[in-house]
N, C-alpha and C positions, 0 to 999 in steps of 0.2 A: 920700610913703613914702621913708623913708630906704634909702640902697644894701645894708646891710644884711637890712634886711628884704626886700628884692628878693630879693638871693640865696636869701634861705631859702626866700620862695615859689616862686621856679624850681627852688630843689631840689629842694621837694615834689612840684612838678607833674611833675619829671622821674622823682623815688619811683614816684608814681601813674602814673605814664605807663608807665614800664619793669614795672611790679606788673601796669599793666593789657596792654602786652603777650605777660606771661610766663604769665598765666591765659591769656589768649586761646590760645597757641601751646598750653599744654599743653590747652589744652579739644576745638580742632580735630585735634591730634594722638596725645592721649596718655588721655585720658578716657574711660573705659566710655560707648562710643555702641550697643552691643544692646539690643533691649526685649525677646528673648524671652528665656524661664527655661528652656528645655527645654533639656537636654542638649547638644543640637548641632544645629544647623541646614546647611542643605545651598542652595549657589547655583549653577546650572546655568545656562551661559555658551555659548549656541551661538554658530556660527564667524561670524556674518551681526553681531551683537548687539552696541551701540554704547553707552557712559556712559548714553544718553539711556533705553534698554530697560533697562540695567541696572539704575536707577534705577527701577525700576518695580517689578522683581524684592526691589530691597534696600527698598523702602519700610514695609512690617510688619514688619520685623525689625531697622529701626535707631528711635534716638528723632532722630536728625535728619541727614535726607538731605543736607542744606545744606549742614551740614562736613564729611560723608563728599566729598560733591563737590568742596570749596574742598581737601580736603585733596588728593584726586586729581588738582589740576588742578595743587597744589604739587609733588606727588612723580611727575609728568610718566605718572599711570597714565590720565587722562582720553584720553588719545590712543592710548593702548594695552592698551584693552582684549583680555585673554587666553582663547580658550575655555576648555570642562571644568568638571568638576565639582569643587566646593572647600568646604571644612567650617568653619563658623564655630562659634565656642565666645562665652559667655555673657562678659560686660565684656569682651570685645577692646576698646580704641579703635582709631580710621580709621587711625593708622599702621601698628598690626597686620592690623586688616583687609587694608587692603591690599596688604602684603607675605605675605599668605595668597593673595589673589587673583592675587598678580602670580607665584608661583610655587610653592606647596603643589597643583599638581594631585591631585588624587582618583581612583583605580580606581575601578571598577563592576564585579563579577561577573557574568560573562554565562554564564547556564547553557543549554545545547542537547542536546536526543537524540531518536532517534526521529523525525527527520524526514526525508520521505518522498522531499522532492525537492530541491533548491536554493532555488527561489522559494517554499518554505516555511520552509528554513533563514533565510532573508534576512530572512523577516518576525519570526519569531520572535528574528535580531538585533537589528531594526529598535527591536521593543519594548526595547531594553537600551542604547542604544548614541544619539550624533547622528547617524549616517545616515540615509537614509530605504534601505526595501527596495529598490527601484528601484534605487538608487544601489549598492546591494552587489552585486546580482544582477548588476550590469554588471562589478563587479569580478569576480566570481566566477565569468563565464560569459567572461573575455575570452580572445579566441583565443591570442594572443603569450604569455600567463601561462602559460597552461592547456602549449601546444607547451612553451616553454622547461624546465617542467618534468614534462614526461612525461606528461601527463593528456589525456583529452578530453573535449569536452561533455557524450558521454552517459556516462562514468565520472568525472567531478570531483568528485560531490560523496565519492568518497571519498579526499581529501583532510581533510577536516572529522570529526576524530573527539569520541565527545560525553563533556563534560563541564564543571568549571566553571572560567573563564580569569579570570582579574583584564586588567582592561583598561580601558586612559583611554580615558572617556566620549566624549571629542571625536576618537578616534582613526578614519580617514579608514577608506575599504571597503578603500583600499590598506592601509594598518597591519594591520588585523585579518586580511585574507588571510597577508598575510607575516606573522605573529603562528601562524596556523593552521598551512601551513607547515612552520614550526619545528617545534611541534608534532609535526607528520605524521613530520616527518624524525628527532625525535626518537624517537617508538614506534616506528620501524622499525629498532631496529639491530641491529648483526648477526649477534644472536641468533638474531630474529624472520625477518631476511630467510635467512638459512639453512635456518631452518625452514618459510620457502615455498618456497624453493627445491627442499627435497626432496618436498615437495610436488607441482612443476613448476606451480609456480603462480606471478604477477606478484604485490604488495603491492595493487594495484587489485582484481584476482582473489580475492584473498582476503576484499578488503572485498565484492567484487558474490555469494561464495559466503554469507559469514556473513550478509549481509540476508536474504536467502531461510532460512536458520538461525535469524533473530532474527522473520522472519515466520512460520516454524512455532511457535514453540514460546518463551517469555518465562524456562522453568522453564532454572537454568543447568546442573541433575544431567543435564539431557536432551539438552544444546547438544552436545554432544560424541559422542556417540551419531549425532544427527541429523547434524551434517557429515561422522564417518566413514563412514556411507551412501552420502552423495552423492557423498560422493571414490569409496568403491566405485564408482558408477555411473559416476563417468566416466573412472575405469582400465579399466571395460568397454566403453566406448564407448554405454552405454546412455543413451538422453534422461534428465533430469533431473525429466523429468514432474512440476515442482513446482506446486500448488496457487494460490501465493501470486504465481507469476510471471505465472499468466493473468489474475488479480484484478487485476495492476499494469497489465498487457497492454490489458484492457479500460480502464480508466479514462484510461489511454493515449490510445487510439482514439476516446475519447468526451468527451477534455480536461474530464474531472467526477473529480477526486479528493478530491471529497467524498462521493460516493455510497460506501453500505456494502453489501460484497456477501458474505454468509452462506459463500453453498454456490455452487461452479463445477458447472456446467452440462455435457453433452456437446457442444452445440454452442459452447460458447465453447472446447472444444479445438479448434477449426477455423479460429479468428482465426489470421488471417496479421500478426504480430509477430513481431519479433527477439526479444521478451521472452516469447514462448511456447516454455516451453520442453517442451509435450507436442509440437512441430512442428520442434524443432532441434536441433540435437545443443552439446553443451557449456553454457558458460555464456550468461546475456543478455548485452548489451555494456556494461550499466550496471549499478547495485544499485539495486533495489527499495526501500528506504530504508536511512535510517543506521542500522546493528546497534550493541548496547551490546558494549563493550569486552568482556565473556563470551562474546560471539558471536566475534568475531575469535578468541580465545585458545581457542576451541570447534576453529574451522578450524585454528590453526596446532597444535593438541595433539588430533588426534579419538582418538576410543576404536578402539579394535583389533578388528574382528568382522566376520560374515558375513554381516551384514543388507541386503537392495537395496531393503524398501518396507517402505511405512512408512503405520499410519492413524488418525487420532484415534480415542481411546479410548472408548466413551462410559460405562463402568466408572469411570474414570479421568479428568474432567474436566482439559484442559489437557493431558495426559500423551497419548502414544500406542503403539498396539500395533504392532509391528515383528515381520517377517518374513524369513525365506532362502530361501523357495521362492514362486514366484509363486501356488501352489497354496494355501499357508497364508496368504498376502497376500487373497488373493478370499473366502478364510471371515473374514478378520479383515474385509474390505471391505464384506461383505452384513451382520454384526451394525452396522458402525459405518451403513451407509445404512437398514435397518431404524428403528436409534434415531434419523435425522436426521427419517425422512418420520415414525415418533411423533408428533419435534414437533413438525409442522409446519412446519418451515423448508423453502421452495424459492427462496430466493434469497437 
């Protein structure tokens, strides 16, 4: 072979060679590697979870894991894998892929209300969130946190008020406390604390009155009614004689806060609990569950009136009949227990 035609074939071969390459390079880096068609797919990354898990997770949804990997291992993300959750869209290739993974974290909505105690908040985060309940519950119950900021055990959980927070998936028990918080610190300002003030009430005080508010009564034309009552009762210094605190009381007692209990009893006014309040005067020392944000703005705004007692309607499903003399309380009391034994409800 003449020198000639040397050159030309190592030309080529050097054509073919840099051609093949420059496919290669863009195939592993720059080439639609999704196989799915739907809209957007979702990769949820916990803190423990290593290339080799992730690879497991990405396996239906890429056409080939191989160069996802080769590519990862190029752009130094194989060793650095990142928790949380992250959105993949349809033709990404591996180099976008992975510059989604390495730093597009994803929110999650976590929605909560209505809940009764802390270790039921926790679970109901549990299901939203990478914590497990366990692990929040420790945040949420911790002594140091709880003191620094003004709270305690058996009033923390009003700290946590309900609704929906945007929040990264992989965000630790500590993040979402101080997330909450914030929160807390920000519905209280000093508007609202003013407005407990003249009350003569704490922010905590106010949460542990509107749970027993949010336990009567769901309807919000009623919430304000129902708390300006109970302020009445305890500008008289009269017990609170709430319903809802001795239902909490017993399940208390009996660590079953799953059992459902109708109708309070007379001898369940006899449990000796801080959270009965036909046996103590003032508030419980904690709330009875988490009140909807109506309940609070119930307590800090009540209605103006002369009413001390108060009893489900049975005219009025949900609603109840209110009274100013204990006299009209005990005829409104005998129809409402008339209609209860009807129905047979004793418990």
């Amino acid at each position: 072979m003449s020198k000639r035609k040397l050159l030309v074939v190592i030309s080529l071969l050097g054509v073919l060679g840099g051609a093949y390459f420059i496919i290669n390079f863009y195939q592993i880096f720059f080439w639609s590697n999704t196989a799915f068609t739907n809209e957007a797919s979702y990769v949820f990354i916990d803190r423990d979870d290593t290339i080799d898990s992730l690879e497991v997770q990405l396996l239906p949804l890429l056409k080939s894991v191989d160069r996802f990997l080769l590519a990862a291992e190029k752009k130094g993300y194989a060793t650095r894998v990142r928790p949380g959750k992250y959105k993949l869209l349809p033709k990404m290739g591996n180099n976008e892929l992975i510059n989604v993974l390495r730093s597009q974290k994803q929110t999650v909505s976590v929605v909560f209300n209505n809940q009764e105690r802390l270790e039921d908040l926790a679970v109901r985060v549990a299901d939203q969130i990478e914590p497990e309940a366990d692990q929040l519950l420790e945040a949420f119950y911790d002594t140091e946190f709880l003191a620094t900021n003004g709270f305690t055990k058996e009033n923390a959980l009003s700290m946590y008020l309900p609704n929906s927070y945007n929040v990264f998936w992989d965000a630790s028990p500590e993040d979402f406390r101080a997330l909450m918080l914030k929160n807390y610190q920000r519905f209280w300002n000093s508007k609202r604390l003013n407005l407990a003030k003249n009350l003569g009430l704490t922010p905590q005080e106010v949460y542990v009155l509107a749970s027993i508010v949010q336990k009567e009564s769901v309807k919000k034309e009623e919430q304000p009614r129902i708390a300006g009552l109970y302020l009445n009762r305890l500008k008289k210094r009269m017990r609170l004689q709430a319903d809802p605190t001795v239902i909490f009381a017993i399940k208390r007692a009996s660590n079953d806060f799953d059992q459902e209990i109708k109708r309070v009893l007379y001898k369940d006014l006899k449990l000796n609990s801080p959270y009965n309040t036909y046996k103590n005067l003032g508030l419980p020392p904690g709330p009875i569950t988490m009140p909807d944000l109506s309940a609070l703005e119930a307590v800090l705004n009540p209605e103006q009136h002369d009413y001390y007692y108060f009893v489900a309607s049975p005219r009025k499903p949900g609603y109840h009949l209110f009274a100013k003399s204990l006299s009209q309380h005990n005829r409104n009391k005998k129809e409402y227990v008339d209609w209860i034994n009807q129905q047979r409800i004793f418990r």
